[in-house]
C-alpha positions in Angstrom: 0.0 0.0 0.0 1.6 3.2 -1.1 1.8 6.4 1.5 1.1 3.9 4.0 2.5 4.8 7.3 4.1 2.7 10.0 1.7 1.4 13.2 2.7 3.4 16.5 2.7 1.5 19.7 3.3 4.0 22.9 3.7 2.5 26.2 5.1 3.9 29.6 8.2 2.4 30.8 9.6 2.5 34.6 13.4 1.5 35.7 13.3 -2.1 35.7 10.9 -2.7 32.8 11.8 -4.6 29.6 11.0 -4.1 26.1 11.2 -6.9 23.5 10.7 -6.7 19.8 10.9 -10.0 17.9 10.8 -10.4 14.3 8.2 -12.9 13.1 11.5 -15.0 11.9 12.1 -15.2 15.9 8.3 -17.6 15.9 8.3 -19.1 12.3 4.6 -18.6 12.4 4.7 -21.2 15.1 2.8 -19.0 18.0 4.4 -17.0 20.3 3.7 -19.2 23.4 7.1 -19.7 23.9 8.7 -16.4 23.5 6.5 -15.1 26.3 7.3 -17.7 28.5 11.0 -17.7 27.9 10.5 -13.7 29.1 8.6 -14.3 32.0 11.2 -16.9 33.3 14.1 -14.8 32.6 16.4 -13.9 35.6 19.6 -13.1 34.1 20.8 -9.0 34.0 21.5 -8.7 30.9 18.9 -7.7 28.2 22.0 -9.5 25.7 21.3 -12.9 27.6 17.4 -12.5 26.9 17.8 -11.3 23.2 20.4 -14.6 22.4 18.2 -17.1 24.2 15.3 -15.9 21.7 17.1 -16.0 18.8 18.9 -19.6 19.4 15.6 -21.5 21.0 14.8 -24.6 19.5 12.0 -23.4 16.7 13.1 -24.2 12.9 14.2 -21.2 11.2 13.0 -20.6 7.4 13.5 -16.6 7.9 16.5 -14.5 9.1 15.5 -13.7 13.2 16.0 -10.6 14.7 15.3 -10.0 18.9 15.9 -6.5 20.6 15.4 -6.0 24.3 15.5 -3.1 26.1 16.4 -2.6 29.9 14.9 0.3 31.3 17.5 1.7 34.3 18.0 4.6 36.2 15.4 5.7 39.3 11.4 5.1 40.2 10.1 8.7 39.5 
């Protein structure tokens, strides 16, 4: 679709939040069941640690696979 713009998301983030973007090479078109419970059992520190366990999980991969994860720091306002 020409002129088409991109779809906006805004969302309020604290210190201590985390924000994950998966490409849809990241699920193969599998569901997502998976990816949300690999975040909500993640204890690690590092939003690195997170992002590599998404992209090398166990899901066949037809398409290239891109995971970004934010860690929000700095103080509760």
């Amino acid at each position: 679709q020409q002129g088409a713009g991109p779809d906006v998301s805004r969302f309020r983030l604290r210190p201590g939040d985390l924000a994950v973007l998966v490409s849809d090479g990241v699920t193969d078109g599998t569901g997502d069941d998976w990816v949300r419970e690999q975040i909500r059992s993640f204890r690690g520190d590092s939003p690195k640690d997170l992002a590599g366990a998404l992209l090398c999980h166990d899901q066949p991969a037809s398409d290239d696979r891109t995971a970004i994860v934010l860690l929000m720091e700095g103080k509760q306002v």
